[in-house]
C-alpha positions in Angstrom: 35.1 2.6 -14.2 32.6 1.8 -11.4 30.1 -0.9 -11.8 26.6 -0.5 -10.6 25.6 -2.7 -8.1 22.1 -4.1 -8.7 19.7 -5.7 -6.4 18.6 -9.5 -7.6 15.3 -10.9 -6.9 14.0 -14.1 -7.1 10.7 -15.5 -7.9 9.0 -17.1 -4.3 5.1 -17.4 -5.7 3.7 -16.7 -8.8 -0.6 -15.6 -8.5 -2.1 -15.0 -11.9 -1.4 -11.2 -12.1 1.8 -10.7 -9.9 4.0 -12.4 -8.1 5.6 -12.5 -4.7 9.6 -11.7 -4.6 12.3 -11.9 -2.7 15.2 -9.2 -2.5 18.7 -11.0 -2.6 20.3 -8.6 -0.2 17.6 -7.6 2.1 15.7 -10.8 2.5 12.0 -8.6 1.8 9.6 -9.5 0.0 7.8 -7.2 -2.5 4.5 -8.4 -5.0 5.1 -7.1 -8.7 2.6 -6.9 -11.8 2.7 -10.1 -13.8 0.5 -8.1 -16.1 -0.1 -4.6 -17.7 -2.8 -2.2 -15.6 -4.1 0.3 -16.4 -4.8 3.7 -14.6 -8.4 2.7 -13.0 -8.5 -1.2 -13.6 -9.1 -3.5 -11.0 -6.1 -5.4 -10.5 -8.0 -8.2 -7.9 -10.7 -8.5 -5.7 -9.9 -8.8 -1.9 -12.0 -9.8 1.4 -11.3 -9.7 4.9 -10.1 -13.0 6.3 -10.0 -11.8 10.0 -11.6 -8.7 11.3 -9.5 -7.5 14.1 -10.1 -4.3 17.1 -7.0 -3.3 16.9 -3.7 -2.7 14.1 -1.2 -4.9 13.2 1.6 -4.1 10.8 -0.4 -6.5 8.3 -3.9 -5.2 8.7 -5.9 -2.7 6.6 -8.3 -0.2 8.6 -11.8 -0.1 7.6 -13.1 1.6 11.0 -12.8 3.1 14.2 -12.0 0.0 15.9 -11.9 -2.5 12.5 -9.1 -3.6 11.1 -8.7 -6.4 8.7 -6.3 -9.2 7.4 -6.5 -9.4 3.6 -7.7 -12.6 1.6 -5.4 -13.6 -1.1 -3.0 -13.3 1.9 -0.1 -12.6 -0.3 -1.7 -9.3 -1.1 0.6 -8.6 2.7 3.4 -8.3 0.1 2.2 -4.8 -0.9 4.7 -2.2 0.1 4.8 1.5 0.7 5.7 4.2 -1.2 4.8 7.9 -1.3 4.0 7.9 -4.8 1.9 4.7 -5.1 0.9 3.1 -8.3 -2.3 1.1 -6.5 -5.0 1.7 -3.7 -7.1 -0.5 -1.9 -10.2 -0.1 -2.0 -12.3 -1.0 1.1 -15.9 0.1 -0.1 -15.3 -2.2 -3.3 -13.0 -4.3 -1.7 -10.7 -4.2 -5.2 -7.3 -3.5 -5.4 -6.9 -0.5 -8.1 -4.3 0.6 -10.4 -3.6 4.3 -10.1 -2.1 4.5 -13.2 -0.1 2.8 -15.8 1.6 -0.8 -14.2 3.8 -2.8 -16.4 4.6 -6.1 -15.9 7.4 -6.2 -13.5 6.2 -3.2 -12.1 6.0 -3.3 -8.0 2.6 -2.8 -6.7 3.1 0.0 -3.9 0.7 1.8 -1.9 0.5 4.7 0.5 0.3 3.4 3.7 -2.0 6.1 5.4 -4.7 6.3 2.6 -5.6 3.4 4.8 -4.4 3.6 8.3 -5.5 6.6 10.8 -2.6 5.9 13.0 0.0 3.0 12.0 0.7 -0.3 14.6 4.4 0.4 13.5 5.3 3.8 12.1 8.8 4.3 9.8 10.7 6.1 8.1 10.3 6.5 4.8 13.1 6.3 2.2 11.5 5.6 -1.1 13.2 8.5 -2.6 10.2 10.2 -4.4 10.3 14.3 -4.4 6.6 14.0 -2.5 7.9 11.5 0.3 6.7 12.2 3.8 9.8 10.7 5.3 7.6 9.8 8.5 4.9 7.2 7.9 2.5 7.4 11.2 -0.7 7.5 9.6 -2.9 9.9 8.1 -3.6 11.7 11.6 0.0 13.0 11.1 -0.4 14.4 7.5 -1.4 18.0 6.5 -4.8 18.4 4.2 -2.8 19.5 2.0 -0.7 16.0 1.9 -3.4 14.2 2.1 -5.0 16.0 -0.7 -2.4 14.4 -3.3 -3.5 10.8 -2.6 -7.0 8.9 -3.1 -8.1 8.0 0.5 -9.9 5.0 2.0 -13.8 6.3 3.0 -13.0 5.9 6.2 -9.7 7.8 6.0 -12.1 10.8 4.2 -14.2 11.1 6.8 -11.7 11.1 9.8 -9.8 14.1 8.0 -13.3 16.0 7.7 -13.8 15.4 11.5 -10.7 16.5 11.8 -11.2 19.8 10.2 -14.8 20.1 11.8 -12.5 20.4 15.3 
């Protein structure tokens, strides 16, 4: 018989509607639903605590040459995936559930419906039929890709001008 091997987490911050953890084996940290979501609530409102002219691996682009730290800071704690369950939402500045979150849940994104070119790009491994394996930004995905995912305004109209060349 073999015996799975699962990953434990433990609790670091708790913040009304999820919570910051910490993987046991890796040492990262991941923010998971405290509460149920569903597909189009507004999980939290955000603001931009710095406004910076260039990317960091913690920043959220909202222009050209604007890029922004988030405020609740733990919001940081917002992984990738390729099949994300939530979106940030700069015109609104709300954090939105994609679809159905349970609690537990964690709250995942897709990294270039919000970044033209990333400050650090990776390799993806999040297992999902639709993952990119590259994550460089949404300059480096098809129309077609980018079709599957709700994109930042900003994101939209760099893909048009894209097109337009």
């Amino acid at each position: 018989m073999i015996t799975a091997i699962t990953t434990a987490y433990s609790m670091v911050s708790k913040h009304g509607f999820a919570d910051v953890m910490q993987n046991g084996l890796t040492g990262e940290k991941s923010l998971h639903a405290a509460a149920f979501f569903d597909a189009g609530d507004t999980i939290c409102l955000f603001e931009a605590e710095k406004i910076l002219e260039t990317a960091t691996y913690l920043t959220i682009q909202t222009g050209e040459q604007k890029h922004i730290t988030l405020s609740p800071d733990f919001l940081q704690y917002v992984n990738h995936s390729c099949a994300p369950n939530i979106f940030f939402d700069t015109q609104q500045m709300q954090l939105v559930a994609l679809r159905e979150i349970e609690p537990g849940d964690e709250l995942l994104f897709f990294y270039p419906s919000t970044e033209w070119e990333m400050a650090q790009p990776f390799d993806c491994f999040c297992g999902n039929s639709c993952c990119l394996h590259q994550i460089k930004g949404a300059a480096y995905i098809t129309a077609e890709e980018a079709s599957r995912y709700r994109l930042t305004a900003f994101i939209s109209e760099q893909l048009l001008n894209r097109q337009k060349s």
